[in-house]
N, C-alpha and C positions, 0 to 999 in steps of 0.2 A: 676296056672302054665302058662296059656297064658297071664292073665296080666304081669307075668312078663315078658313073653318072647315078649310081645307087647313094656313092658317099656325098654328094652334091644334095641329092634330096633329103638325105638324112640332113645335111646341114641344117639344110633348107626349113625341112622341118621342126630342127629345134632351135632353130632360129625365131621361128611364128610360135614354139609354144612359150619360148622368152618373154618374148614381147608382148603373149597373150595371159602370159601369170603376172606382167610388170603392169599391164594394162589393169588386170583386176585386182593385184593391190591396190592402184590408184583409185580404182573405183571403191573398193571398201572403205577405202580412207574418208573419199570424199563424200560415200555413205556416211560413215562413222560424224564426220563433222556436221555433217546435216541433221543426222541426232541431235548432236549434242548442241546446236544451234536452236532447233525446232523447241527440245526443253528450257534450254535455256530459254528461249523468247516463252514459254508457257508457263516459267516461273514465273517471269517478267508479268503476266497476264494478269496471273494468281496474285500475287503481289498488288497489283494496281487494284484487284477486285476490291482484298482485303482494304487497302487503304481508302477506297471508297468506301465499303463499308464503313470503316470505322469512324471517316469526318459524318456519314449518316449517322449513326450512332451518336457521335456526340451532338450533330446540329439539333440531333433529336431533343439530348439531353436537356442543351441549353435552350432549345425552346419551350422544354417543358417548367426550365428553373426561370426564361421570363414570364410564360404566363402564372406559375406562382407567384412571382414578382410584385406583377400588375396587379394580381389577386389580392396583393396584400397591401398593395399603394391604394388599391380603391377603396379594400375595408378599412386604411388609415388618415386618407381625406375623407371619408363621408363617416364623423362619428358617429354611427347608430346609436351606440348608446345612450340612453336616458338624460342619465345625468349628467352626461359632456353636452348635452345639447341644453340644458337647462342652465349650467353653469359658465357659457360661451359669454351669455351680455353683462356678466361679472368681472370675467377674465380681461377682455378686452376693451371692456369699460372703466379699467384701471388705469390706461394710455393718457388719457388727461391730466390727470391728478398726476401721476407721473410725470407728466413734461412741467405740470406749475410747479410741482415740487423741486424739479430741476433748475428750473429757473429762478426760482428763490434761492433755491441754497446756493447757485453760481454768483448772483448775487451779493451775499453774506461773504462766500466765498473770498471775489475778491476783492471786494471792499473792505472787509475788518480784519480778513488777514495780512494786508497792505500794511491796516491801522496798527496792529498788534506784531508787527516786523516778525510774524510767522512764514515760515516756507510753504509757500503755496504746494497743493497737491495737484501734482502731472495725470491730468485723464488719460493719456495714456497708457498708462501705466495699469489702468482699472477696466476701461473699456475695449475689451480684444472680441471681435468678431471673426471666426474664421469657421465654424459648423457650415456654413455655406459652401464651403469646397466641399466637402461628403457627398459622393456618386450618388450614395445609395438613399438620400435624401429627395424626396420632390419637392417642389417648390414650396406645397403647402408646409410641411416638413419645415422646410428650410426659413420660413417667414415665418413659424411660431418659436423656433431657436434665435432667432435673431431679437424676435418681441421678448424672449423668456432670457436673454444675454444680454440688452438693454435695462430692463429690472433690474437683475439680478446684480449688473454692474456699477448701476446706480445706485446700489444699497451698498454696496461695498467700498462706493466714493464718497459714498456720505457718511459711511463709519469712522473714516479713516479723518474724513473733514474735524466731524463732531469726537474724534479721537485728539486731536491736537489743539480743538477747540478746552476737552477738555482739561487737558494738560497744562493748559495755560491759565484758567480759571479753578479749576475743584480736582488737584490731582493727589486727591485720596481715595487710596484704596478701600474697599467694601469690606465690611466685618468677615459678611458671607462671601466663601469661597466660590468663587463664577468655573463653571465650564469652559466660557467664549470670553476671548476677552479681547478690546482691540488694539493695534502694535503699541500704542502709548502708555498699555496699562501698565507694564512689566515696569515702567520709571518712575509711579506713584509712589505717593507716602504711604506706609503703614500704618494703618488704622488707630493705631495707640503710639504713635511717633509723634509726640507734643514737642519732645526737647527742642526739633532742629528743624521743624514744620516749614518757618518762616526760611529758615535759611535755605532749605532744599527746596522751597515753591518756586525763591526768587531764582536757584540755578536753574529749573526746569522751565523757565521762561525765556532761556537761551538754547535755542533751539539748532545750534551749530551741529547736533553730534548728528539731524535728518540731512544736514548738507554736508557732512562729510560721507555719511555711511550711506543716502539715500532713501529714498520711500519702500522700494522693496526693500532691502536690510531689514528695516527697521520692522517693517508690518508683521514678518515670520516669526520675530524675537519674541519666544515666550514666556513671561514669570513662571518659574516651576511653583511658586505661592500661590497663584492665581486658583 
């Protein structure tokens, strides 16, 4: 009767130290994943610090690259300089004379090249504005390119005008060899070309080859003689 009641307790008892080694695996475990949770979310921390950080760092950066920015749009609207202030009611006292100049020669334009069965010149072709989309321009910026592509557009519609003006009237070429020449020149006569003068004026007064090829074609086409 006491063995058995010895062999009971012995169960008994490695019965509880079972339970009590299965117990504390359990707990290491659920130790162990508490770790590795706790790190894990500390990475997580570290990480987020870091990526804080670094949008500081850059908001840093870029606010330092607008107030350069601005630094340099204000020393670009307010010309200190002498001489841009001196030469400002020059610059923009050209806009008049530029628009009667415009107006005449649209004029000319297209009234004698009607008269003269000349192919009119496409402004659009001449006049492209688009520096105005440019971010990095301000306004002031952006109204002297427009004033400075109005010009400069204009000079180029009227070369091309007085290009075919002159092709039709005096299309002989200069002794002296030109740098700049404009698209009509490359179809002139040769300086010393007596023989066929007449006869090559009269073809050059058939102005078919600007209505087949175009006004662009034509303006790029360079006499290698020129």
């Amino acid at each position: 009767m006491i063995n058995k009641t010895k062999q009971d307790l012995q169960k008994r008892l490695k019965n509880i130290q079972d339970r009590l080694g299965k117990m504390k695996e359990l707990e290491v475990k659920k130790l162990s994943e508490l770790g590795d949770d706790m790190f894990a979310a500390f990475d997580r921390a570290m990480q987020a610090v870091n990526t804080k950080t670094n949008i500081f760092t850059e908001l840093k950066k870029k606010r330092e690259q607008m107030r350069q920015w601005k630094i340099s749009s204000l020393k670009t609207f307010f010309p200190i300089s002498l001489p841009h202030l001196l030469s400002v009611p020059f610059i923009y006292g050209m806009i008049m004379p530029a628009i009667i100049f415009h107006i005449c020669l649209e004029m000319y334009h297209q009234f004698s090249f009607r008269l003269y069965d000349i192919p009119r010149v496409k402004a659009r072709d001449y006049f492209v504005y688009d520096r105005q989309r440019l971010p990095y321009l301000n306004w002031f910026e952006k109204f002297n390119c427009l004033y400075c592509s109005y010009f400069n557009n204009l000079m180029r519609y009227a070369t091309e005008i007085a290009g075919r003006t002159e092709r039709y009237w005096c299309p002989i070429k200069y002794a002296t060899r030109l740098p700049h020449t404009h698209s009509q020149y490359h179809t002139f006569v040769e300086y010393l070309g007596a023989e066929d003068f007449r006869k090559k004026w009269e073809g050059l007064r058939n102005f078919s080859d600007l209505e087949e090829k175009g006004p662009e074609q034509s303006e790029h086409k360079k006499d290698p003689s020129c």
